[in-house]
N, C-alpha and C positions, 0 to 999 in steps of 0.2 A: 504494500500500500504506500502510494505516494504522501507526503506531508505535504500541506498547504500551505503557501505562504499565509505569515502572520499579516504582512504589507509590500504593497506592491511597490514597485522599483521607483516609482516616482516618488511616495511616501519614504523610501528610504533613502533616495536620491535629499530629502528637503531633509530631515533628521540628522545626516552627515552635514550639509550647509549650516545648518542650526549648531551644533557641534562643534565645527569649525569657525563659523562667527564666536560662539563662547568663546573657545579655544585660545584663539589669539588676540580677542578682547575691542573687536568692531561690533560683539552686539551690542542694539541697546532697546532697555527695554521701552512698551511705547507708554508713552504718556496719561494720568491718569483719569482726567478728560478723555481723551481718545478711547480710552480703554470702555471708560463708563458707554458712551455713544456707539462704540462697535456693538458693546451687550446689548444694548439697547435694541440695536438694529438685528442681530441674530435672535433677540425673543420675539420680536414682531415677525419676524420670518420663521420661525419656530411655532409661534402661537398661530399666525394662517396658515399652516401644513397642517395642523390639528384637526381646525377646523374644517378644512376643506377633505380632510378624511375623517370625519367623524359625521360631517352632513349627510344626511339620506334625501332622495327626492323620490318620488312617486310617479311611476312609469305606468303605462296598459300596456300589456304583450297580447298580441292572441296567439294563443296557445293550440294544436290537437289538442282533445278532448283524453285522446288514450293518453298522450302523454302526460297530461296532469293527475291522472290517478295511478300512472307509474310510479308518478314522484313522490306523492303522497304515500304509497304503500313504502317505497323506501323511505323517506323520511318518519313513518311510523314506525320500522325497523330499529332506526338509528336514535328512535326519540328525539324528535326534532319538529318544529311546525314546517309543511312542505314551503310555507314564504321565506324562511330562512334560509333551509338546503336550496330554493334554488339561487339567493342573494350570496350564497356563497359561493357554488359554482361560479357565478357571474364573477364575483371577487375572484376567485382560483383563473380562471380564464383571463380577465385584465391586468392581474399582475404576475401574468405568467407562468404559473404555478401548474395549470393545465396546460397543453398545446391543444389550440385545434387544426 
């Protein structure tokens, strides 16, 4: 079995830089204003990732008929309401977790 990288070559390409700035004593660190405004700006970009995956919105499919009571007998399997199992597939599907 192959081991995975921890980080890829670019991440350890930047971690050697970072390193080597210590090293010989050109780094500096950034300002504490700056500092404060960066966090600022990566929680607002943090906090609308969230949201925008935590949103739900309300679609109509039509559906076969057999196929919904497919899914339902599977979902009654797996103890699941069949609105869910199929919001999940859909999920499995768009972040590519399934192939279709």
């Amino acid at each position: 079995m192959q081991d995975k990288k921890l980080y890829t070559d670019d991440e350890m390409a930047l971690f050697q830089s970072l390193e080597n700035d210590i090293d010989n004593g050109t780094y500096k660190p950034m300002e504490a204003s700056a500092l404060h405004k960066k966090k600022k700006e990566f929680k607002a970009v943090a906090d609308n990732t969230l949201k925008k995956m935590t949103t739900k919105k309300s679609y109509n499919l039509r559906l076969f008929e057999n196929d919904i009571e497919s899914i339902k007998a599977i979902a009654l399997q797996k103890g699941l309401p069949y609105q869910s199992l199929i919001s999940s597939i859909i999920h499995q599907v768009a972040t590519k977790q399934i192939k279709v």
